[in-house]
C-alpha positions as CSV (number, residue, x, y, z in Angstrom):
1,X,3.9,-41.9,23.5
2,X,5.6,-41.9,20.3
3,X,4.6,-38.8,17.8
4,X,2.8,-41.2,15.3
5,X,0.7,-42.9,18.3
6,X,-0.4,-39.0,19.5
7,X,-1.4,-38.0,15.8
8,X,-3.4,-40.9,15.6
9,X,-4.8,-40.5,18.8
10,X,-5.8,-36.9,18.5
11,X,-6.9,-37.9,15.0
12,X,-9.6,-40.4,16.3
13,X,-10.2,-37.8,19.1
14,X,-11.8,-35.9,16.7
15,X,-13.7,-38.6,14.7
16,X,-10.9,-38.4,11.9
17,X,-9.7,-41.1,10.0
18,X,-5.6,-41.7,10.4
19,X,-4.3,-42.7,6.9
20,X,-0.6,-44.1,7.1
21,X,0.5,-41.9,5.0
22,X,-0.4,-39.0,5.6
23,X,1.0,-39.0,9.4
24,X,4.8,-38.1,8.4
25,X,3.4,-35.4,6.3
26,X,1.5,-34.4,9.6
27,X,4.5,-34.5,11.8
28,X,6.4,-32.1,9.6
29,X,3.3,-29.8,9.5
30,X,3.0,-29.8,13.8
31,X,7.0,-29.3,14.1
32,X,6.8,-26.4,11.4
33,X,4.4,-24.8,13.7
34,X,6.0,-25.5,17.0
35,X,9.5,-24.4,15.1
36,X,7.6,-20.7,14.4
37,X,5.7,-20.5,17.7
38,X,9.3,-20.8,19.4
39,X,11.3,-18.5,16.8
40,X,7.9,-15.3,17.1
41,X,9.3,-12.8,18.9
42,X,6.4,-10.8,20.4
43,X,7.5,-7.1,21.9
44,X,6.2,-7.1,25.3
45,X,4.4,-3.9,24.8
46,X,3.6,-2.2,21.1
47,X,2.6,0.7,22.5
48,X,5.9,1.7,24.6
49,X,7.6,2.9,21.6
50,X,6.5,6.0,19.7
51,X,6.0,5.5,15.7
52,X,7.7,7.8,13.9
53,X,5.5,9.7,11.1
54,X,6.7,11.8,8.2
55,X,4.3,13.4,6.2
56,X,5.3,14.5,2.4
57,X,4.4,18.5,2.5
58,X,2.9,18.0,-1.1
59,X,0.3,15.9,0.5
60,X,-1.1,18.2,2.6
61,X,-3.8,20.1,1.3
62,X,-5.3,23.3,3.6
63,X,-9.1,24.0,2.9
């Protein structure tokens, strides 16, 4: 299945209308997205790392 046939399939899946022209500006939209979702880099755990605070003396205020 070409990529035009699959946007204009998915299209009508969802009771849109396909105009012609818009289905290369489509394409470019669905590959930008693929093209990020491959490039995220997701750490496997956020929390394995301790953040490192520092705290500006000045700041601190003692009641």
């Amino acid at each position: 299945m070409s990529a035009k046939s699959f946007i204009q399939q998915s299209l009508k899946l969802n009771n849109m209308e396909a105009i012609e022209s818009d289905i290369p500006y489509i394409q470019k939209v669905l590959q930008a997205i693929r093209k990020a979702e491959l490039t995220a880099v997701i750490p496997e755990d956020l929390n394995e790392e301790v953040p490192i605070v520092i705290v500006d003396p000045e700041l601190i205020q003692y009641d």
